[in-house]
N, C-alpha and C positions, 0 to 999 in steps of 0.2 A: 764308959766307952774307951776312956784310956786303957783301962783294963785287958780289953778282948782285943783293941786296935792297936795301939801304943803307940809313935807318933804318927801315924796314921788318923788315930783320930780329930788331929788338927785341921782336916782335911775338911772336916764336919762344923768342928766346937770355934774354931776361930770366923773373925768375920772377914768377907771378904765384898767390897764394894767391885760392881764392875758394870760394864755400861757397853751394851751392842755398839759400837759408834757407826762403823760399818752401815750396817744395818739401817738404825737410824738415818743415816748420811745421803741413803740411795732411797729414801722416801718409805720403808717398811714400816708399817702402823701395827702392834700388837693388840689382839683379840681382848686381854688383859692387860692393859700396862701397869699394875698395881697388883703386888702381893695380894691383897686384901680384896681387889675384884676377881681375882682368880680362887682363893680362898672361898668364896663365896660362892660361886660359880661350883666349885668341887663339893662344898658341905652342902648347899641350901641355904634358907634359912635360918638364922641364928639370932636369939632372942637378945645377943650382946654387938653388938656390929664388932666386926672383925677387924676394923682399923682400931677400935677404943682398945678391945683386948690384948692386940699386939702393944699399943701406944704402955697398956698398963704391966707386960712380961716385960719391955725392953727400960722401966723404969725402975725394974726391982734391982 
């Protein structure tokens, strides 16, 4: 991605925590509030739960 983007692809590759507070604060309740149930929701079914498998990318 560096490649094609250049720091640009920072944009993508780093991490970034962030958190509606707003939102949150005025009582907004998410459909998904979990990667992993939204994940879920978009693939189906998955024969590996979608929390273990991320649990097991974000260990490597």
């Amino acid at each position: 991605m560096k490649l094609a983007w250049g720091e640009r692809a920072d944009l993508f590759l780093d991490s970034h925590r962030t958190v509606p507070q707003v939102a949150l604060s005025t009582g907004f309740q998410f459909r998904f509030p979990t990667l992993s149930e939204a994940l879920s929701d978009l693939l189906g079914p998955h024969p590996i739960p979608i929390a273990q498998l991320m649990q097991e990318a974000s260990s490597k």
